[in-house]
C-alpha positions in Angstrom: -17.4 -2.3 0.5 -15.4 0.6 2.0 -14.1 3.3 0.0 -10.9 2.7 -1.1 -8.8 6.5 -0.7 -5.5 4.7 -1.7 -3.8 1.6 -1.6 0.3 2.3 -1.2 3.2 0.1 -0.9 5.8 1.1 1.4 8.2 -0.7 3.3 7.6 1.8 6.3 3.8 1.8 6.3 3.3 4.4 8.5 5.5 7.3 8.4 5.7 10.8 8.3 4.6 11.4 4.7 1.6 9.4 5.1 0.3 10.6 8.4 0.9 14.9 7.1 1.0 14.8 3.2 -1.2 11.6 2.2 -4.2 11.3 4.5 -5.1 14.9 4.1 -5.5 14.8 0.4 -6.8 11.6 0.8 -9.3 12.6 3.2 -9.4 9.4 4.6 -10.1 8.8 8.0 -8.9 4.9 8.5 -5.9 3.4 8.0 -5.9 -0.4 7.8 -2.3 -2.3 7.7 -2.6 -5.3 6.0 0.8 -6.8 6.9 1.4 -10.0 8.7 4.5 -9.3 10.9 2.4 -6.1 12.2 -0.6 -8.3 13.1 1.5 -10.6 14.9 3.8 -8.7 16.8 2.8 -5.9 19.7 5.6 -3.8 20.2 5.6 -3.2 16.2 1.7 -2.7 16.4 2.1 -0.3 19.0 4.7 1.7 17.5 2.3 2.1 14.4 -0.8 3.0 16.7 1.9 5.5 18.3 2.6 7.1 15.0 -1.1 7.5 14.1 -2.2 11.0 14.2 -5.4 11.6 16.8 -9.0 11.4 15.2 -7.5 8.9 12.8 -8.6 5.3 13.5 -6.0 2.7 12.6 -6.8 -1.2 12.1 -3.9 -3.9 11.5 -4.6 -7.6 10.2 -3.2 -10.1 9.0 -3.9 -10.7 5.2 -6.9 -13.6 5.7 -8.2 -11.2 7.9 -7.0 -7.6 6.0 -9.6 -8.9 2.9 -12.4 -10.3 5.0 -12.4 -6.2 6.8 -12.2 -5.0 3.1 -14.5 -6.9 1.8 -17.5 -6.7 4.5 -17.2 -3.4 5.6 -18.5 0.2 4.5 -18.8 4.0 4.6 -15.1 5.1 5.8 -12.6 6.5 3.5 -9.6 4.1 4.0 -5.8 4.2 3.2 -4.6 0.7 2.9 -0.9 0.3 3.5 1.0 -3.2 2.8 5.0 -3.8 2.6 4.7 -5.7 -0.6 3.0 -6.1 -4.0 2.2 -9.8 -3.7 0.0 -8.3 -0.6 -1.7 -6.1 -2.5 -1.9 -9.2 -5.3 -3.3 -11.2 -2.8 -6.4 -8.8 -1.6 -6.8 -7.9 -5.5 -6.9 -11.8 -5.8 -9.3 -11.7 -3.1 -12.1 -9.6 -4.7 -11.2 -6.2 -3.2 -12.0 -3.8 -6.0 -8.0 -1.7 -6.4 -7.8 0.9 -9.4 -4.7 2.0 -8.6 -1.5 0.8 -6.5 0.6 3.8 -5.1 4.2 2.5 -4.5 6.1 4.6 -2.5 9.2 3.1 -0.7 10.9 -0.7 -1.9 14.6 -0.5 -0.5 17.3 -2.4 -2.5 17.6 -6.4 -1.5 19.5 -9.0 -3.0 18.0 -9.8 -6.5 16.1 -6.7 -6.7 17.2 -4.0 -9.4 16.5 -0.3 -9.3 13.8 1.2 -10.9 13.6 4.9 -9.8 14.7 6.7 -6.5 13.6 4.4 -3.7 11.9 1.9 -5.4 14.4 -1.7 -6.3 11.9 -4.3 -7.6 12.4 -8.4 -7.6 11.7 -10.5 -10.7 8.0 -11.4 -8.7 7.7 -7.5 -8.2 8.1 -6.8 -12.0 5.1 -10.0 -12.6 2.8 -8.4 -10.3 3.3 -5.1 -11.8 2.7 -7.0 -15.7 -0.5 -8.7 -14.5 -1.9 -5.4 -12.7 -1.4 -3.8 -16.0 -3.8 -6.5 -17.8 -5.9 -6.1 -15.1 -6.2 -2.3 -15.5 -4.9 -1.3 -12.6 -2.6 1.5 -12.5 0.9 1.0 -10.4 3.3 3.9 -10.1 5.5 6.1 -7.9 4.4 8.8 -6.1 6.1 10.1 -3.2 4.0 13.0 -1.5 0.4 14.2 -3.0 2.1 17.2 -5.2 4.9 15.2 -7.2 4.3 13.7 -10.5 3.2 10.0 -10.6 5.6 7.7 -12.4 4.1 4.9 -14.2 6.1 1.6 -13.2 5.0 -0.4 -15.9 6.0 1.7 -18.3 9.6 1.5 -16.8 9.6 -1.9 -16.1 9.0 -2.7 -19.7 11.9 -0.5 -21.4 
């Protein structure tokens, strides 16, 4: 299985916090979208590859896909970057081994509330977060590398 550098929700998946602050303390060296819009659709996929600094490879799939890659391949130190928790359920669900979720960037929808700066979770957002905590795996806010994480469970269940 490949080495898992971070796994981060984010609405924007590849942006410029990920591509100068996170994959150089990270150390990774592969980013793999798992995001089914992405997969789907070329101009998107080629704005993403556009975005993707040079010596830095960059895989997107669809979610079937996204945990078959996950689950079969080795040796790289990989970012995995998703829009959504119920992704990041679904590889989870999959057997991809995920300690941690790093949630960076949920904008505000309809039905979603807001949790902390940048972050407006659904009803579903708030389960997934619950049954990640009884799974043991950590979900929280963290901008850039050299902020403080904020546990989401713990604010979810105030």
């Amino acid at each position: 299985m490949l080495n898992i550098s971070m796994v981060r929700v984010d609405e924007r998946l590849i942006h410029g916090q990920i591509i100068i602050k996170w994959i150089e303390a990270t150390k990774a060296d592969r980013i793999i979208v798992i995001d089914n819009d992405a997969a789907f659709d070329p101009v998107l996929g080629k704005i993403l590859r556009m975005s993707t600094p040079n010596g830095i490879k960059l895989e997107i799939y669809n979610l079937e896909d996204g945990i078959k890659v996950l689950l079969t391949q080795e040796n790289d130190d990989v970012i995995i970057l998703a829009k959504h928790l119920w992704i990041v359920k679904k590889i989870y669900e999959g057997g991809v081994s995920i300690k941690e979720v790093n949630v960076g960037r949920i904008p505000s929808d309809e039905g979603r509330k807001k949790i902390c700066s940048n972050v407006f979770l659904s009803d579903e957002d708030m389960d997934i977060i619950k049954y990640f905590n009884k799974e043991g795996v950590n979900v929280f806010v963290q901008i850039v590398p050299d902020s403080i994480p904020i546990d989401l469970y713990g604010l979810i269940s105030l």
